[in-house]
RONU-994122 format. One record per residue (C-alpha): residue number from 1; z, y, x. Coordinates in Angstrom, 1 decimal, always signed. Layout:
N
   i     zz     yy     xx
 NUM      Z      Y      X
...
This chain:
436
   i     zz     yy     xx
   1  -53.8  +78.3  +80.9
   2  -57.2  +77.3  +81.9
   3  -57.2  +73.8  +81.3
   4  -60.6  +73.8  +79.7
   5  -62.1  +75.6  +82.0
   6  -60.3  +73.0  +85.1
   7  -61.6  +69.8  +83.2
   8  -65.5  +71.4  +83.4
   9  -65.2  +72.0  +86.9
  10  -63.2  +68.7  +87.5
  11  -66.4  +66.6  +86.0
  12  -69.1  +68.6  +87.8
  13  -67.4  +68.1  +90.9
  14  -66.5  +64.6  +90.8
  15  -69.9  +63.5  +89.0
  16  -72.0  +65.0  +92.1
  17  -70.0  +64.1  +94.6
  18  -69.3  +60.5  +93.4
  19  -73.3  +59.9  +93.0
  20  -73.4  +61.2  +96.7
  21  -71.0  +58.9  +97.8
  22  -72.7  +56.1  +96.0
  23  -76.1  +57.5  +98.3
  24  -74.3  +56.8 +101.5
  25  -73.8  +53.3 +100.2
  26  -69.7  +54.1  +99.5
  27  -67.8  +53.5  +96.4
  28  -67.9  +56.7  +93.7
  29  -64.2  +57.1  +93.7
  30  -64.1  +57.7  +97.7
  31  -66.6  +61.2  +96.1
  32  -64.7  +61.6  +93.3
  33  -61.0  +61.7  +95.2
  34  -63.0  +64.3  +98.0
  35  -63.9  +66.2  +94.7
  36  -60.1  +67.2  +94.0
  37  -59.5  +67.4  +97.8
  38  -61.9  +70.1  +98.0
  39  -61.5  +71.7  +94.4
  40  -57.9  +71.8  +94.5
  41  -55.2  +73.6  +96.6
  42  -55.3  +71.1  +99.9
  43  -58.4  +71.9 +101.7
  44  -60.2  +75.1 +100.0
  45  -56.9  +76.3  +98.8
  46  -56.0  +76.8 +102.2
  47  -58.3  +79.1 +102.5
  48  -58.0  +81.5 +100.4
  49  -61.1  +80.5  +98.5
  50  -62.5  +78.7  +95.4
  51  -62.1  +78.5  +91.5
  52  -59.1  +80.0  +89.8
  53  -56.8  +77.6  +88.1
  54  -58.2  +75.0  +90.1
  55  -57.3  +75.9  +93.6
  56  -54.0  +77.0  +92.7
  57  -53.2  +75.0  +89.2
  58  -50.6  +75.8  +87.1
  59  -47.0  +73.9  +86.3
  60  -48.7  +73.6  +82.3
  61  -51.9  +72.5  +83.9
  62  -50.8  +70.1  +86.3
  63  -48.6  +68.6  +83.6
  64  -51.6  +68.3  +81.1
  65  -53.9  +66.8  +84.2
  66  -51.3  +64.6  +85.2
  67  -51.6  +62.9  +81.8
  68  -54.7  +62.8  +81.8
  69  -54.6  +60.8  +84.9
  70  -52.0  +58.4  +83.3
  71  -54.5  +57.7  +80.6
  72  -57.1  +57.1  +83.3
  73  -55.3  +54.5  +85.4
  74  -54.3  +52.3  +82.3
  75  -58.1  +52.3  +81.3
  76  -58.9  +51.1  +84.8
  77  -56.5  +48.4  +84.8
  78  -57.5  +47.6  +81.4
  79  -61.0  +47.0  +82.1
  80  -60.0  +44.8  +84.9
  81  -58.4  +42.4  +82.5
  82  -61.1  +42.3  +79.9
  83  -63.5  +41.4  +83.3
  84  -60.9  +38.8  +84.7
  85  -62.8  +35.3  +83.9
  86  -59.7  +32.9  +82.9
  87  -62.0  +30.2  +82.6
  88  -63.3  +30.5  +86.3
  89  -59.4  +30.8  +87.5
  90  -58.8  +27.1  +85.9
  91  -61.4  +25.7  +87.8
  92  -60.7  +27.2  +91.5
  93  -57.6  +25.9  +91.1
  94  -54.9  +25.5  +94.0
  95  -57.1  +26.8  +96.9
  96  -57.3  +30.1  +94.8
  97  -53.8  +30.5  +94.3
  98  -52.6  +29.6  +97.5
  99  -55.0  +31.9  +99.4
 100  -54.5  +34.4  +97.1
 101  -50.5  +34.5  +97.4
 102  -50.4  +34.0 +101.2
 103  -53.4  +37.2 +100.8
 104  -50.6  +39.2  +99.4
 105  -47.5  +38.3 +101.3
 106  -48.7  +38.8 +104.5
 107  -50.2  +42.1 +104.3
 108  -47.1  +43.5 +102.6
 109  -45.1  +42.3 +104.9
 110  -47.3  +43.7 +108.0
 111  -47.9  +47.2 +105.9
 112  -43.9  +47.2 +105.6
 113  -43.1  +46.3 +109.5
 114  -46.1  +48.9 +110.1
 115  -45.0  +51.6 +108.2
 116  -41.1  +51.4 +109.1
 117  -42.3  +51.6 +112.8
 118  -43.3  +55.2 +111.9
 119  -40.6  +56.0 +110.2
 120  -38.0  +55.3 +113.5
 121  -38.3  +51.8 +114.0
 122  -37.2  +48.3 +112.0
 123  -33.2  +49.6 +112.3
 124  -34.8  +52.1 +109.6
 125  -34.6  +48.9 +107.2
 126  -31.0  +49.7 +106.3
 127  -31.6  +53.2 +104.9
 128  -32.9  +51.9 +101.4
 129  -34.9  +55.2 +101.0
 130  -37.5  +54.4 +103.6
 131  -37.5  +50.5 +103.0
 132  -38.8  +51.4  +99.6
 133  -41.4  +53.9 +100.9
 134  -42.2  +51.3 +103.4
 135  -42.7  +48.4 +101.1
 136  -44.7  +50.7  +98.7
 137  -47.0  +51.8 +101.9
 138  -47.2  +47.3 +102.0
 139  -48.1  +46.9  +98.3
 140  -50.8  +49.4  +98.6
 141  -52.0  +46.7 +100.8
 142  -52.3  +44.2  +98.3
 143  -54.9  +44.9  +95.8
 144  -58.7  +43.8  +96.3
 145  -62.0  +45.6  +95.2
 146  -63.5  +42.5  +93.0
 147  -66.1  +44.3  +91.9
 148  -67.6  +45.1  +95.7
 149  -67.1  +41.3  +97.1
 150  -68.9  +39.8  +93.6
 151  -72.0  +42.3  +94.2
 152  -72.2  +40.9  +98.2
 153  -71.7  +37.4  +96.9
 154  -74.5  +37.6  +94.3
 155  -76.7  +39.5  +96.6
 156  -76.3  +36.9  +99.5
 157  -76.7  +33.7  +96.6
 158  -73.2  +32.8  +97.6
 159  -71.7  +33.4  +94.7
 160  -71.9  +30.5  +92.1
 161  -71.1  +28.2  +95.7
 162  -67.6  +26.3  +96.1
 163  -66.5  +29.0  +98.7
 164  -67.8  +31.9  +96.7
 165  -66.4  +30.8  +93.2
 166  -63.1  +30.3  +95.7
 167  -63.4  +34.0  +97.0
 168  -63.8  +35.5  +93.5
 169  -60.8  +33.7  +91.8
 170  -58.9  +34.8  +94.9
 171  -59.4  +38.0  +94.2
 172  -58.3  +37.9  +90.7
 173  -55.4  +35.9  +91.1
 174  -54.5  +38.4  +94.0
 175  -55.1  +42.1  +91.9
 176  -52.4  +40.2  +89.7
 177  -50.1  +39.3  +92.0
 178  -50.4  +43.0  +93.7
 179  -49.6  +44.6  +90.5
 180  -46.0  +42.1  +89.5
 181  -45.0  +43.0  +93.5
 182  -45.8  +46.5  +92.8
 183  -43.6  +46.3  +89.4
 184  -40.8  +44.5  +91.0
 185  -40.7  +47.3  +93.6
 186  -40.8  +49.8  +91.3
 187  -38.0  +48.5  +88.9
 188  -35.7  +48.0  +92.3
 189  -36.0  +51.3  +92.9
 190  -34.1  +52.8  +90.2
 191  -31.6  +50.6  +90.3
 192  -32.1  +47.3  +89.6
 193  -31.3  +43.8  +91.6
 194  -34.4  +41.1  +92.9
 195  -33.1  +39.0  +91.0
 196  -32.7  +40.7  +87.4
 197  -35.8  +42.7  +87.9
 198  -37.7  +38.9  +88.5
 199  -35.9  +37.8  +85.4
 200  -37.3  +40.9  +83.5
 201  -41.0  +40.7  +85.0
 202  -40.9  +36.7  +84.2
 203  -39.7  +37.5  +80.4
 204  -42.0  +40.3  +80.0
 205  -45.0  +38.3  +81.1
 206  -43.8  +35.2  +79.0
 207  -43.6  +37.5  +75.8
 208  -46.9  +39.2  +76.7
 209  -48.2  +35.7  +76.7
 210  -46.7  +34.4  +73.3
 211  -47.0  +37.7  +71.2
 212  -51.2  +37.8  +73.1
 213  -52.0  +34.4  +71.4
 214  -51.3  +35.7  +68.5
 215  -52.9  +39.0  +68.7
 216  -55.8  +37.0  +70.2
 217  -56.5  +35.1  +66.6
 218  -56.5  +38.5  +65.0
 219  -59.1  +39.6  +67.5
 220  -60.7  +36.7  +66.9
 221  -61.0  +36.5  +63.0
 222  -61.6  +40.8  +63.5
 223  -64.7  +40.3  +65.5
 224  -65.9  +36.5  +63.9
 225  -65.9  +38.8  +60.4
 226  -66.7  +42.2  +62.1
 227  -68.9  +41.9  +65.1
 228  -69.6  +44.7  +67.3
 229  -67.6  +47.6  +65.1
 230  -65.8  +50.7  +66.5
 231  -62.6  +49.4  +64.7
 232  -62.3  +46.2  +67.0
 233  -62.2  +48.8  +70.3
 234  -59.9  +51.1  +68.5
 235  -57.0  +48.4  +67.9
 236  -57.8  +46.9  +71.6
 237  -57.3  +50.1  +73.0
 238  -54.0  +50.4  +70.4
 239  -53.1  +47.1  +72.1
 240  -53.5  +48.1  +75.3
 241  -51.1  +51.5  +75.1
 242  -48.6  +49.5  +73.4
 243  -48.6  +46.7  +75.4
 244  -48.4  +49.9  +78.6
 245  -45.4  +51.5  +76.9
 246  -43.7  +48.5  +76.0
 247  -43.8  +47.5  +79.6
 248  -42.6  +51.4  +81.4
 249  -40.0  +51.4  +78.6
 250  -37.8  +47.8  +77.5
 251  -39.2  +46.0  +80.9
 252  -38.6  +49.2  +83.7
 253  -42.1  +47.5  +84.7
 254  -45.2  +49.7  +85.7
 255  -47.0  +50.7  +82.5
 256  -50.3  +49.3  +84.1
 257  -49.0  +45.8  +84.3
 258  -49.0  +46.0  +80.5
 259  -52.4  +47.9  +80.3
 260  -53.7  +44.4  +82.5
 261  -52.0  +42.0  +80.1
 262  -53.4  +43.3  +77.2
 263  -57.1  +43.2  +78.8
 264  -56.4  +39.8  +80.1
 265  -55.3  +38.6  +76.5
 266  -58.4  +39.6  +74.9
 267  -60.5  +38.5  +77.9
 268  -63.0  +35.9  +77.0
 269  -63.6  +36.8  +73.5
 270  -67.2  +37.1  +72.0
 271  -66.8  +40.8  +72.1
 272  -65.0  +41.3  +74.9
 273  -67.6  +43.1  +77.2
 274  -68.2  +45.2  +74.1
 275  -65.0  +46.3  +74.0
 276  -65.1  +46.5  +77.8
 277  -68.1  +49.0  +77.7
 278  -66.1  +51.6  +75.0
 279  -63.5  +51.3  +77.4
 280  -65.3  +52.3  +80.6
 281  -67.5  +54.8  +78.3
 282  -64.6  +56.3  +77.3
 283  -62.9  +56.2  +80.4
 284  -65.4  +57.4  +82.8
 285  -66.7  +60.7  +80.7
 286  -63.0  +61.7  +81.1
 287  -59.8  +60.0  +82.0
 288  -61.0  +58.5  +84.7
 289  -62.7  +61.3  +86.8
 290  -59.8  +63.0  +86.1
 291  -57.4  +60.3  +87.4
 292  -59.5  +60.1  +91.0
 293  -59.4  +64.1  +91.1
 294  -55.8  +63.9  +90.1
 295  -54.8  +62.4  +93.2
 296  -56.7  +64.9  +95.4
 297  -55.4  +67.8  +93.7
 298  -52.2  +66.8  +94.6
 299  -52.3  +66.4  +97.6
 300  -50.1  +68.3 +100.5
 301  -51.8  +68.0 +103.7
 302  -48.5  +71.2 +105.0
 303  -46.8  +67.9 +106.6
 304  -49.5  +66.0 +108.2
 305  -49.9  +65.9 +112.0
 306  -51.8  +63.7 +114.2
 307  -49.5  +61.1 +113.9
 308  -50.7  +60.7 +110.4
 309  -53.7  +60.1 +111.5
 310  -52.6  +57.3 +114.1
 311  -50.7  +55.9 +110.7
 312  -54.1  +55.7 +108.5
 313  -55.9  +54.2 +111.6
 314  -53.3  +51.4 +112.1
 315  -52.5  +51.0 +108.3
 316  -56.4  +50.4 +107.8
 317  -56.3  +47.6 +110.9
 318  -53.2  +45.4 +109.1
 319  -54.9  +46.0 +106.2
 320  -58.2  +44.7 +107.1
 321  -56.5  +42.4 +109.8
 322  -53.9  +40.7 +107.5
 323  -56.1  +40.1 +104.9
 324  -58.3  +38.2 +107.1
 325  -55.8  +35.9 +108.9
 326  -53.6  +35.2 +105.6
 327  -56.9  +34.3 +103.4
 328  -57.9  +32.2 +106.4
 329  -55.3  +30.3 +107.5
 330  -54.5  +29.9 +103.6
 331  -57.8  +27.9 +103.1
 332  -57.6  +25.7 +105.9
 333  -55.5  +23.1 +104.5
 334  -57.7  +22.8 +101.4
 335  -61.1  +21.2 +104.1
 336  -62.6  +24.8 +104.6
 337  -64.5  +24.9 +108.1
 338  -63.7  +27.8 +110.3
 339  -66.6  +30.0 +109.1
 340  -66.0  +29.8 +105.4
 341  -61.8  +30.4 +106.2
 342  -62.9  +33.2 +108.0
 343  -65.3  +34.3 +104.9
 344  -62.7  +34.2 +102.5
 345  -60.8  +36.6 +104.3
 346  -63.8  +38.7 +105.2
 347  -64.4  +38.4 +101.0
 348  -60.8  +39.7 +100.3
 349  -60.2  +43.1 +102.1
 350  -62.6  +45.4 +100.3
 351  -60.1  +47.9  +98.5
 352  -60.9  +50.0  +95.8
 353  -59.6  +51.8  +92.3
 354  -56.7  +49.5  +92.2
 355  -55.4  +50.3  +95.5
 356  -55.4  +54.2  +94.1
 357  -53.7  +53.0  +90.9
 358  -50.7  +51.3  +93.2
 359  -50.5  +54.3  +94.9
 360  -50.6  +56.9  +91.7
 361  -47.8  +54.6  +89.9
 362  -45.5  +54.2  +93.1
 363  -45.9  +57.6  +94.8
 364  -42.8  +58.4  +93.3
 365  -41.1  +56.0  +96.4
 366  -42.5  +58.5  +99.0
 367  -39.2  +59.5 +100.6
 368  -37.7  +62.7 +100.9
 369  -34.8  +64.3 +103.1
 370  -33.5  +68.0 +101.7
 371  -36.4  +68.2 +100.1
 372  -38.9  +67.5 +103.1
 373  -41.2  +64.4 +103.7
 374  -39.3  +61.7 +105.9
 375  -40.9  +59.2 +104.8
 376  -44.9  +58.6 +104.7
 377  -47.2  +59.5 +102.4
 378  -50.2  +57.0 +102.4
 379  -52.3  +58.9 +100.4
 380  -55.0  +59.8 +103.5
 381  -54.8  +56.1 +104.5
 382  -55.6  +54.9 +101.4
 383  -58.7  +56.9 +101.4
 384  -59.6  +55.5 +104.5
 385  -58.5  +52.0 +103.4
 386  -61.1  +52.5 +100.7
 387  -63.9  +53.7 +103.0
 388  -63.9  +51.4 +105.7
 389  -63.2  +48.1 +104.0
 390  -65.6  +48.8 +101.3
 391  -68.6  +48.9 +104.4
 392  -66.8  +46.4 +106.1
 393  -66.5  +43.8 +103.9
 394  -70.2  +43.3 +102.8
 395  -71.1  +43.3 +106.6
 396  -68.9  +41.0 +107.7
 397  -69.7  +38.4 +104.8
 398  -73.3  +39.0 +105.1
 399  -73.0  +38.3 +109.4
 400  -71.0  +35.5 +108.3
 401  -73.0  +33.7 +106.3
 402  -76.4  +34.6 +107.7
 403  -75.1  +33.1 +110.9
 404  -74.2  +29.6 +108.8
 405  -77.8  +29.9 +107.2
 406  -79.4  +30.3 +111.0
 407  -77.4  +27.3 +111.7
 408  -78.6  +25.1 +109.1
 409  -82.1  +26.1 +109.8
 410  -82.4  +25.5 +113.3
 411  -80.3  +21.8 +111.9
 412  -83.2  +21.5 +109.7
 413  -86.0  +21.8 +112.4
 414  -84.4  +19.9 +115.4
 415  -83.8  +16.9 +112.5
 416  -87.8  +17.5 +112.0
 417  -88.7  +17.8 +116.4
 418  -86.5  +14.2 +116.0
 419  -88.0  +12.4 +113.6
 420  -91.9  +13.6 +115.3
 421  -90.4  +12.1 +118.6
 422  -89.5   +8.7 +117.1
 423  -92.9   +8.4 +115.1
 424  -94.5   +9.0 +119.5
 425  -92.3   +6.5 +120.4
 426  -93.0   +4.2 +117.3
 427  -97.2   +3.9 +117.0
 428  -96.8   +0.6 +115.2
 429  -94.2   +2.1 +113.0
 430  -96.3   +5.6 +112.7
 431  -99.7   +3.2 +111.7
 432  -97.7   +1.4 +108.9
 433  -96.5   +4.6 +107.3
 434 -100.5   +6.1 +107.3
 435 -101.4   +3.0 +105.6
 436  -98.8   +3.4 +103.1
């Protein structure tokens, strides 16, 4: 086994071609996925070409990569909870919510309706096999990139505004929401009813909750006695593995619904972003490249025709499409205008690592006749998802709100050729304000 000599190439490969991507102005992890496309048996394999052990991996390597990539996704969806600002979610409030639930059900709906239509058509619905590919192809829809619509915000000064503030808790709120849906679908499929699997998500969350304010005062007397020591990221990351298996095991819940609710409970605390920077430290030397490469590695491109290519295309349009008339329409009703409903959906399709983590936890929904793919894998249109909305979304918010600014300037100066007109048509009322 060459396992050692796989993870050397694996972080040279995803390392260069992640700082490319970032170059050309794209995520790293759109690089760092290409990196196992190319390194690993679906493009170069093909060829006859490359690195042994890479390009055709062994059953003993695959299995030690493949937890490696486990690690990776929980420490990815951990970080997210020890960035998710619970103070700013209390003060967005309603709005948030609302446009952030109506941000979810609509694209999974359209991603569901989308992908069954490739799959033979809606009467597809009753075979349970493709209804749960399809409504995994519709929570891949879900997630949002926070991290790319809070750097546009803050670049544009938008992002301490009512509207921004209402963007960014959006987004939080809706990574959440993607990853219960993504549980609940998940736990259906082995068995499970709505209903029970509901009852389960509600109870684990609720537990989570109770058993996290306590954990939270350890933290708290840990870190108010022993500030900035290894030992406070060594029990968090404890915490978080626990909290992981506890969820996959007793709950039949995705693990990284746990690995969230443990970052979330220790969000906020004095040495939260300490712990935050181990994690991503510890994550990103390793587990996480190898998570990104994982998925291109594994992938199968012997099935894929041009109509899998017709699929990305149209998956990327309800995607982008959905997210913008849900998010819009959502934040009408709380005395938007047109152009900042149209922002916050414009602020909520960028899609990034947590679109990949749906996809590596639920891939296992991809559905299979005698062994063949009859189903849809949404691997290549996730990649695309990733690309396009990533440039799209800064664009879009930028035009939008450069277009309000021009609007409020050239308010500003016809306000100003008034009030000169008024002072020519006043000369007595001009004189007395000289004087003055």
């Amino acid at each position: 086994m060459n396992i050692v000599y796989d993870c050397a190439i694996i972080l040279l490969a995803t390392k260069l071609l992640g700082m490319g991507a970032r170059k050309l102005g794209l995520p790293q992890v759109v690089g760092m996925i290409l990196a196992g496309l190319l390194i690993g048996p679906a493009i170069i394999g093909q060829m006859g070409i490359g690195f042994s052990g890479i390009i055709h991996p062994t059953e003993a390597e695959m299995y030690v990569l493949d937890s490696f990539s486990q690690i990776g996704v929980i420490f990815i969806l951990f970080s997210s909870g020890l960035e998710t600002d619970i103070k700013e979610l209390k003060h967005v409030g309603a709005a948030a919510t609302v446009i952030a639930t109506i941000g979810v059900i609509l694209p999974v709906m359209a991603g569901t309706f989308g992908a069954l239509l490739f799959m033979g058509g809606p009467s597809q619905i009753a075979n349970s096999g493709k209804l749960m590919n399809a409504l995994f192809v519709g929570t891949i829809l879900a997630a949002t990139s926070v991290g790319i619509t809070v750097e546009t915000l803050r670049e544009l000064g938008k992002l301490n505004t009512k509207i921004g503030t209402t963007i960014l808790g959006a987004a939080i709120i809706d990574d959440v929401l993607g990853i219960i849906v993504l549980s609940v679908i998940t736990s259906i499929s082995g068995g499970g009813s709505v209903l029970f699997t509901l009852l389960k998500v509600a109870v684990f969350l609720v537990l989570s909750a109770l058993v996290g304010l306590l954990l939270r005062k350890v933290f708290r007397w840990l870190i108010r006695n022993y500030p900035h020591k290894r030992r406070t990221s060594i029990f968090a990351f404890a915490m978080c593995f626990l909290f992981a298996y506890c969820a996959e095991e007793f709950f039949g819940i995705a693990a990284i619904t746990g690995a969230y609710m443990a970052g979330l409970i220790l969000s906020g605390l004095d040495d939260a972003s300490f712990v935050d920077r181990k994690v991503i430290v510890s994550g990103y030397m390793i587990f996480t490249p190898m998570f990104f490469a994982h998925i291109g590695i594994s992938a199968d491109f012997s099935n894929f025709h041009l109509s899998g290519l017709v699929f990305a295309l149209t998956f990327v349009a309800i995607g982008i499409l959905a997210k913008i008339i849900g998010c819009g329409l959502a934040a009408k009703p709380f005395g938007y205008n047109m152009r900042d409903c149209t922002a916050s959906g414009c602020g909520m399709i960028a899609r990034g690592e947590v679109a990949l983590a749906v996809y590596a936890t639920g891939q296992n929904l991809i559905y299979y006749e005698n062994g063949k793919l009859a189903g849809i894998d949404p691997l290549v249109a996730t990649i695309f998802l990733i690309v396009l909305s990533s440039v799209l979304c800064p664009i879009l918010l930028k035009l939008m709100f450069k277009n309000a600014q021009h609007a409020q300037e050239g308010s500003i100066r016809n306000m100003s050729i008034h009030s000169e007109a008024i002072e020519n048509l006043d000369p007595i009322g001009s004189t007395l304000k000289n004087k003055r």
